[in-house]
N, C-alpha and C positions, 0 to 999 in steps of 0.2 A: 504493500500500500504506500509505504515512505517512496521506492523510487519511481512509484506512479507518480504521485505529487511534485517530487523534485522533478521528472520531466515534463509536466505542463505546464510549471512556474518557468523553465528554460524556455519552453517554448512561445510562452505567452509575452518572456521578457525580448527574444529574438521578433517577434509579431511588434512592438509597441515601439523595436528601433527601425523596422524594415518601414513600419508605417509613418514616422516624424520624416522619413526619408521622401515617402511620396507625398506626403503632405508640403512637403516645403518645397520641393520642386516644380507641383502643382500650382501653388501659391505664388510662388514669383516667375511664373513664365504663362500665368493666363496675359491677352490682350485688354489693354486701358494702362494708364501710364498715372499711379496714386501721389506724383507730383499736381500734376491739372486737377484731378479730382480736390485733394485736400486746397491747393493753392489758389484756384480758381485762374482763368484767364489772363488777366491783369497781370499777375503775380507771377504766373509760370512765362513772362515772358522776361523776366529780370535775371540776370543769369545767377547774381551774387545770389537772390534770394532761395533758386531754386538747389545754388551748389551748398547753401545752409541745408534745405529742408533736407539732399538725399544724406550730409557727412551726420547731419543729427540722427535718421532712422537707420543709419546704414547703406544705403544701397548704392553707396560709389564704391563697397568692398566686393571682392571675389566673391561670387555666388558658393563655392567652397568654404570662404571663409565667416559667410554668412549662417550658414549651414550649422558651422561648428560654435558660432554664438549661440544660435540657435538650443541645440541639443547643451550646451553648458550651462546654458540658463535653464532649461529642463531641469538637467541635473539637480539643481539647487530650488527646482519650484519654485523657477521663475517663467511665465509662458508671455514675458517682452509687455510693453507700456504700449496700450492703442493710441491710435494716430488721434481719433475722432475724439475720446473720452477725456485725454492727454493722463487716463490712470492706469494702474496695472490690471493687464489682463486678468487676471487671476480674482482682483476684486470685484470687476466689474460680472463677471463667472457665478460667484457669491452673492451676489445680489440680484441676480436674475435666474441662476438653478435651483434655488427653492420652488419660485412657480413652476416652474417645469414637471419638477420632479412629485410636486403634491397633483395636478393635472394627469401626469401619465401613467401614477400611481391611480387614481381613483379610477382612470379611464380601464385599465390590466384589471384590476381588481374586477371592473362590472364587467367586461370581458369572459375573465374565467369564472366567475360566478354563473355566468347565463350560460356563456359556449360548453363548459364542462360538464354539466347536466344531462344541457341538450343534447351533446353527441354521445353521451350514456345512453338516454330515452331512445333515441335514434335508430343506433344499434341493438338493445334489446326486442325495440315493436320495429322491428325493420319491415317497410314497406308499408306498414299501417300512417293512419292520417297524421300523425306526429312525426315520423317519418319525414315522410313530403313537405311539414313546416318547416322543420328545422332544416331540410338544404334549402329549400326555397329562401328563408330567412339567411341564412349563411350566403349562398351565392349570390341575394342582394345587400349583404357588409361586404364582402370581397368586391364586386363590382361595381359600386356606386363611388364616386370621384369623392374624394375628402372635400376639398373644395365647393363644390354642388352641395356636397350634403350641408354644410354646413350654413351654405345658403340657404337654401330649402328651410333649415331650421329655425334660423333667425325670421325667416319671413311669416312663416306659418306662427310658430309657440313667444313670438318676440312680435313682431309687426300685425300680423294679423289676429289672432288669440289674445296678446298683451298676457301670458300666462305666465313668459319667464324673464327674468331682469336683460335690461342692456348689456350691450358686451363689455368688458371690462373684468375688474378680480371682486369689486368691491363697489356697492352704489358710491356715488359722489359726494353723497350728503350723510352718509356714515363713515367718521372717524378709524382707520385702521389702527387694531391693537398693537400695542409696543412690540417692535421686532426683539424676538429673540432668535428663533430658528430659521426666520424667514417663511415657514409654510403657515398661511394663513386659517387653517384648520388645525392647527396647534397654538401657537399666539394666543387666538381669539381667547379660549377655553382660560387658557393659562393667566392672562387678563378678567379673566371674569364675565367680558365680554358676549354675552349670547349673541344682541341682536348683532353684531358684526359676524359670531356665527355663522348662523341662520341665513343672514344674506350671503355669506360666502358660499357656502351650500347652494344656494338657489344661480349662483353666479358658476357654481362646475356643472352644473345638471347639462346642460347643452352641449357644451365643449368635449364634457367626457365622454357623449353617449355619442358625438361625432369622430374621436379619436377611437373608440371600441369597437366599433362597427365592422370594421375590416379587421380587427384582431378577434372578436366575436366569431366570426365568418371562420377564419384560419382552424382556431380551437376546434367549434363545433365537430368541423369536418375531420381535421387528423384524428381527435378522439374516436368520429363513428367509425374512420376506417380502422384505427388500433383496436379499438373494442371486435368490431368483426372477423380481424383476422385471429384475434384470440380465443374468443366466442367460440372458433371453427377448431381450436389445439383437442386433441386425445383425452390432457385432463381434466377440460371442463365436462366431456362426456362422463368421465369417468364421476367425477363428481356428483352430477345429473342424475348415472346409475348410482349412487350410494345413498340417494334421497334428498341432498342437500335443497334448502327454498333458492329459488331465486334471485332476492335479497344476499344471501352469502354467498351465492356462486359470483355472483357480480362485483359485489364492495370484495367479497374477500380473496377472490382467483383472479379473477378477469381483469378489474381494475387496475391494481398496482403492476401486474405486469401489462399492460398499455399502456403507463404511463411516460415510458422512454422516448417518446417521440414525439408526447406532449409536453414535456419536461423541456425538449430542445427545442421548438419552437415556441414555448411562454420564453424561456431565456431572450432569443432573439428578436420575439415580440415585443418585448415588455424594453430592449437596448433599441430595437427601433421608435418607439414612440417617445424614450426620454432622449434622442436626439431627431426626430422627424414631425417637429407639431409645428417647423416654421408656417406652413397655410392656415394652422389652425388658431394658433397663435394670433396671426397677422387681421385674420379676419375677425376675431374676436375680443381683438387689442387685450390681446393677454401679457402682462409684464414678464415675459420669461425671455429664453433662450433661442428659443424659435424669433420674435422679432428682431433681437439680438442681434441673431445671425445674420438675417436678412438683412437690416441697417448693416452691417459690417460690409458685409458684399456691395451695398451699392454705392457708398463711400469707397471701394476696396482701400478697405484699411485693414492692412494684407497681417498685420501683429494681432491683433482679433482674431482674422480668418485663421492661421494659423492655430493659434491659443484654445479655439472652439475645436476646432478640427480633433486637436491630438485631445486634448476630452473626448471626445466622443469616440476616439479610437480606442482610446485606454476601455471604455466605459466597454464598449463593445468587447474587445479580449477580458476583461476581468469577466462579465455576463458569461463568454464561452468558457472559460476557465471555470468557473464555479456549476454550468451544466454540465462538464467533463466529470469534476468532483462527485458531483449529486447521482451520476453514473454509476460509480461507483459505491456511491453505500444504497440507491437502488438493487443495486445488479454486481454483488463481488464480483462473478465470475470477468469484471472488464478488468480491473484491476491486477488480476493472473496472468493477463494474454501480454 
């Protein structure tokens, strides 16, 4: 088990340099020139002014030796000072990952709450009218545009209904609880705070149930097809023939081993939506990392981009590193091989 471990920690640490590598190469060789952008016209035509801006950010250096600033300021968690914010990346990360992360938390959560069920149901009354909802229901989260949908939502339960608040984290006219954590569903409580609560709650209800919908969709369906192919193995017959209900053939045979394949894709589910809610974000004016990012790219204020970037690459190897893990005390036998 120890040299299982110590080879996915190599590997995960080999994965998180190979990626600052394509992350920075990316970064400083997309087309637009983050002189003009930050300096504006006027400005980038002054030469003194512009050979200031590149000797202050760097970029009269070797793109090698850029490189290795780069990863040394890593080293030392540092991920460089944005152009736009003139703060350090790292802070301004902190203060916009909390949204993100309480967002695509509650969004995963309703996700496998509904999808896990469903493609239990699914697979048991296979082919009955439950059945047919749940793909039905599933291949419209998978194929409905995040963007649409989330149109759709605000127009209907926001615009037309008036059921659910404006977009935002938090009405306007209710005070936000003292930050401690930064997730506005912890603060609040911790403040004493309800009604700020309560409105925060009513303020994820749309967001979430538009970020879950294509991970809803995903779950439902790996579960029905894990559940089925398990359902079909020798010992659930077996089981069957020895009288067991239902109920324990299911939760206690069937279930846990179809979990490996749900286990790997909630991992990379759940890494994709705490770095993939820029549209959701955006349309929703949600103070997170998703608008974040998006501002950073249209500035290209390339120490942001970068900064987010290798976030979201570490986030991503740690996620697969911890479903390799979870592999294994599922299932020793990975562990042996």
């Amino acid at each position: 088990m120890l040299r299982y471990i110590a080879s996915r920690l190599a590997v995960a640490a080999m994965m998180v340099v190979l990626a600052t590598l394509v992350i920075f190469l990316i970064a400083n060789m997309v087309p637009g020139d983050p002189v003009l952008t930050q300096l504006g016209d006027i400005a980038a035509n002054n030469p003194e002014m512009v050979a200031a801006f590149r000797h202050k950010w760097g970029l009269d250096l070797p793109l090698w030796d850029r490189y290795w600033r780069f990863l040394s300021g890593l080293a030392h968690g540092d991920l460089g000072v944005s152009i736009a914010s003139q703060r350090p990346v790292l802070e301004d990360i902190a203060q916009y990952g909390p949204a993100t992360v309480e967002l695509s938390t509650i969004a995963f959560l309703l996700a496998l709450l509904i999808g896990l069920p469903m493609g239990v149901l699914a697979a048991i009354r296979r082919d009955s009218w439950i059945d047919h909802i749940a793909r039905s229901l599933s291949l419209a989260g998978v194929s409905a545009p995040t963007f649409w949908l989330a149109f759709i939502m605000l127009a209907i339960f926001y615009g037309r209904l008036e059921w659910a608040p404006g977009p935002g984290q938090i009405s306007s006219n209710i005070f936000p609880p003292p930050e401690v954590t930064g997730v506005m569903l912890i603060d609040a409580p911790l403040a004493g705070d309800w009604e700020a609560f309560w409105d925060a709650v009513a303020h994820l209800v749309l967001p979430s149930i538009v970020l879950a919908a294509s991970t809803m969709g995903l779950i439902t369906r790996t579960t029905r097809a894990a559940m089925l192919e398990t359902l079909s193995q020798d010992y659930i017959r077996v089981a069957r023939a020895k009288g067991l209900t239902r109920r324990a053939i299911t939760l206690g045979h069937a279930l846990p081993n179809a979990l490996l394949p749900v286990v790997t894709l909630g991992g990379l589910a759940y890494a994709q939506l705490l770095t993939g809610t820029v549209l959701t974000e955006t349309i929703f004016s949600w103070p997170g990392l998703g608008r974040y990012t998006f501002r950073s790219a249209v500035t290209l204020d390339f120490p942001a981009i970068m900064g987010i970037t290798t976030v979201v690459a570490i986030i991503y190897v740690v996620i697969n590193l911890l479903v390799d893990l979870s592999y294994a005390a599922l299932d020793p036998r990975v562990a042996r091989k």
